[in-house]
N, C-alpha and C positions, 0 to 999 in steps of 0.2 A: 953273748952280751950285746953282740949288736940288734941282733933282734927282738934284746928286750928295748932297749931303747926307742927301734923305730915302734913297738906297740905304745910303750907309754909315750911318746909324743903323739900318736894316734889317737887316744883316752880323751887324753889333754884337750886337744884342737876337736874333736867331739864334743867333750862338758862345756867347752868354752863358747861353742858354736850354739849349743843348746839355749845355753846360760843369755846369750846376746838375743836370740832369735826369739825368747821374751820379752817383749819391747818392756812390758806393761812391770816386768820384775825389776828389770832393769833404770826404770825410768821412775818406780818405790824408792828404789834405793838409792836414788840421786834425793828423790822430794823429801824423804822423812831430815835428813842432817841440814836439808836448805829452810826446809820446815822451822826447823829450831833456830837457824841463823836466823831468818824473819822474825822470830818471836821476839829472841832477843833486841833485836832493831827497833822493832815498834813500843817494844812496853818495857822488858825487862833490862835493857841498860839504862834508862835513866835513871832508876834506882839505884843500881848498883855503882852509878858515877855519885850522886848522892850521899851514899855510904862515904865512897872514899875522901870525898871532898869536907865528909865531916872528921875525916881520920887527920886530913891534912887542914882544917882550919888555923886559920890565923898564921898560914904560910902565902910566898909569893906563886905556888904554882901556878900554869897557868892552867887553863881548863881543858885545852885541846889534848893538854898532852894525859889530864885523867883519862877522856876521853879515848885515846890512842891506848893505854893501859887499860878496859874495859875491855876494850874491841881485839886486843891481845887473848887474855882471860877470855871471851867468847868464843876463840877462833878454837883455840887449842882446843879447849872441852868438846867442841864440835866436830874436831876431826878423832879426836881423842874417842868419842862415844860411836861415830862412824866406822874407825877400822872393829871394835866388837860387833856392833849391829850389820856391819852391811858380810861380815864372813857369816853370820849366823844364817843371814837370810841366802845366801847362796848356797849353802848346804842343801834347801831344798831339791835342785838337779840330782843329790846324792838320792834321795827319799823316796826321790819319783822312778830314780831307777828301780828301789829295790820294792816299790809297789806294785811296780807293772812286771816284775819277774827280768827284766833288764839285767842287773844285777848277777841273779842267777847264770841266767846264760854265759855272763864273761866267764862268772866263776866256774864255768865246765866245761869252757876252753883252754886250750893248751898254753894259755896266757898264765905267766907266772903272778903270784896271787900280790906278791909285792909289790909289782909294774902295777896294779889295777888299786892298792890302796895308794899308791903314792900319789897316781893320778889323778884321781878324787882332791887330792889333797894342793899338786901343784894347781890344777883349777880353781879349786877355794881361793889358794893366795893369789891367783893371777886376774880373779875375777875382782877382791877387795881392792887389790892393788890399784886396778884400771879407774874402779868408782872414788877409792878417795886421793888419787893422783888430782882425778877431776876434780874433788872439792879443796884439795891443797891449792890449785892453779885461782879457784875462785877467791880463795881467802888470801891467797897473794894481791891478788888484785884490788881487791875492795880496800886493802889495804897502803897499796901504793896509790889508789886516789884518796884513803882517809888521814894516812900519818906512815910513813914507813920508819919505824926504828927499827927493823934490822941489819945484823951485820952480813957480809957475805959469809961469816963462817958460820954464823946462827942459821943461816938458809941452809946450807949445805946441810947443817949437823939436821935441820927438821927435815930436811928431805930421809937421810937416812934414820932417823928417830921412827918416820913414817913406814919407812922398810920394816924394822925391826918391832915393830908394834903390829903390822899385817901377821908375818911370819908366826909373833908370840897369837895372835888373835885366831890364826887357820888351822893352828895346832889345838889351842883349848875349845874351838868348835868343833875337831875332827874328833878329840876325844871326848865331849860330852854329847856331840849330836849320833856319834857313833852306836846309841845305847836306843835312840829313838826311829822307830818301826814304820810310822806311819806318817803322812803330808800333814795332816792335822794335828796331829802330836807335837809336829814340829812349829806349824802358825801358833801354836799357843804357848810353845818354848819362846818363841821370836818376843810376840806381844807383850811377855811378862820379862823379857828380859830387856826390851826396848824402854820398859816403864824405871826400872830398874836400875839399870846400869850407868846410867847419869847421875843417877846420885850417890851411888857407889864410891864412884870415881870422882868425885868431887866436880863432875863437869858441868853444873846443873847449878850446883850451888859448894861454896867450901866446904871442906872435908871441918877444919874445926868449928863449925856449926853445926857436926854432925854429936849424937853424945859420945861420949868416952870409949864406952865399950863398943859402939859401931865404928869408930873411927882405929878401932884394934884390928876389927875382923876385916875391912875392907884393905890392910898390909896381904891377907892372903889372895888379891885379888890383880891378877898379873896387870891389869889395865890400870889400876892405880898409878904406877909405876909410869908406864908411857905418857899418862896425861900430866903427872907431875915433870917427866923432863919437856913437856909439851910448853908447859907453861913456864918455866925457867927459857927455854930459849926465846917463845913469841915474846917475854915480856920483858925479861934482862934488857935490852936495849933503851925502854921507856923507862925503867925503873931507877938506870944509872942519870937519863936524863932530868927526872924528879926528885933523884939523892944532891942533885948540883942545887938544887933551891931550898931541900926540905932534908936533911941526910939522916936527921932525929926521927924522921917518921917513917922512912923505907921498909923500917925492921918491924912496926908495928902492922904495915901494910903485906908486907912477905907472910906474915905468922897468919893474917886474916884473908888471903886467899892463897893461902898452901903450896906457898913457891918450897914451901920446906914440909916433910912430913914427922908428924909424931910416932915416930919407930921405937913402940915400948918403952916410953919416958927418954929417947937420944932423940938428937934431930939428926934427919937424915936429909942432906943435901941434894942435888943432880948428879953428883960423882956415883952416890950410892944408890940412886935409883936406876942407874946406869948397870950396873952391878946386880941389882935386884933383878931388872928385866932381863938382862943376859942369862940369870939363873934359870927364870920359870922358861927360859927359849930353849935351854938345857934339860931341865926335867920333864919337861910335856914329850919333846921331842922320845927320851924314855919310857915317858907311858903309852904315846902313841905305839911305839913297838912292841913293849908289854903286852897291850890290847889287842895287836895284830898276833901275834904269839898262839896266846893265850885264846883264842878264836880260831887260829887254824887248829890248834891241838883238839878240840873239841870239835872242831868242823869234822877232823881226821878221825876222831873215836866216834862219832855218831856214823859214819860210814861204816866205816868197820863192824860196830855193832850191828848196820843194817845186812848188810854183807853173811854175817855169822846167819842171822836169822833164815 
């Protein structure tokens, strides 16, 4: 036991060292979520302060604090659409091993086959973890020179909201990118799911602006889940602040950027999205072993077959 361990910390601190020693992978996957932070700054929040400002007419709020409720709503989405995209893209190091026959090799060493998947896998989470730690720390900030309504339990709860969405995010990339062969195969898994998955998740634009029947199919979609408690904790604080002037129009504003989700005609709150994402961290974590299972068995009868032969 102890020597599995010292391999897969070996694995680990290998993919990780690989993973960093990409300046240029690593420095994508800083730009593309700052990318859309900038977007939003220059063009797309004034509209959507716009929006709310017509939600809240003929109220005393005041503007800063829409403002600060904007800049919430953008931050979340942003980290929200970061912990899926930036595990996708570090799957890559998996890709490249098993192109170059890397891969192989481990696999016909005396290295137990579950030390070498898991460590694929602690590297995913440790690689996502490190990049959107960094853009968590950025969005702290920008936000403690623009408007700080958070609470310190709101902080805490995002820092681990941010854990538990890596974890659910390393797991649903280990078992979809699992399936894909080749480095190219996988830039164009990335690319369409970069385009993709902001709108999915309502990070990009609200979910009930989305139609009916897509705003069903994105409940199966684990990420929804984390970006909705994303957005319940960055924004609670501002929210309670603009229910002290406006309390009539909170509920109007919650329902149009989807502090709350349409779960098959219920609404489901942060308690249940809480509930919902600890489920998918639960079944992935199943399939992941499934998949590994079910791949040795088949690794183990095509030997054997060749064997016979």
């Amino acid at each position: 036991m102890k020597n599995d361990f010292y391999c897969l910390n070996s694995l680990v601190m290998r993919e990780v060292k690989i993973f960093l020693k990409d300046k240029a992978s690593v420095f994508f996957s800083l730009l593309s979520p700052l990318i859309i932070l900038v977007l939003y700054l220059l063009f797309l929040g004034d509209t959507q302060e716009d929006v709310v400002m017509s939600i809240l007419e003929g109220t005393n709020v005041e503007k800063g604090l829409v403002k600060s409720f904007i800049d919430s709503w953008m931050l979340s989405g942003v980290i929200s659409v970061a912990t899926i995209t930036v595990s996708f893209t570090a799957y890559n190091v998996v890709l490249t091993d098993k192109e170059s026959g890397v891969l192989s090799d481990i696999l016909s060493s005396p290295v137990k086959r579950w030390v070498i998947h898991l460590s694929y896998y602690i590297y995913n989470f440790l690689s996502t973890l490190f990049i959107c730690t960094f853009l968590l720390a950025v969005s702290f900030v920008y936000l403690a020179f623009t408007g700080w309504h958070l609470t310190l339990t709101a902080t805490v709860n995002i820092i681990l909201c941010m854990f538990a969405s890596v974890i659910c995010s390393s797991l649903v990339t280990t078992a979809i990118c699992g399936f894909l062969k080749t480095v190219n195969s996988h830039s164009a898994c990335v690319g369409i799911l970069s385009a993709v998955s902001g709108f999915m998740i309502g990070a990009y634009m609200p979910i009930g602006m989305l139609p009916q029947g897509v705003q069903y199919v994105v409940l199966f979609v684990p990420g929804t889940y984390s970006a909705g408690i994303f957005r319940n904790l960055f924004m609670g604080g501002v929210l309670d602040k603009i229910a002290e002037t406006a309390p009539y129009h909170t509920e109007a504003i919650k329902e149009s950027y989807s502090i709350y989700l349409d779960f098959f005609g219920k609404k489901m709150e942060a308690d249940g999205m809480v509930y919902a994402l600890t489920i998918s961290i639960v079944l992935f974590i199943a399939v992941n072993i499934l998949i590994v299972k079910i791949r040795n068995m088949l690794s183990t009868k095509k030997r054997l077959n060749k064997s016979k032969k």
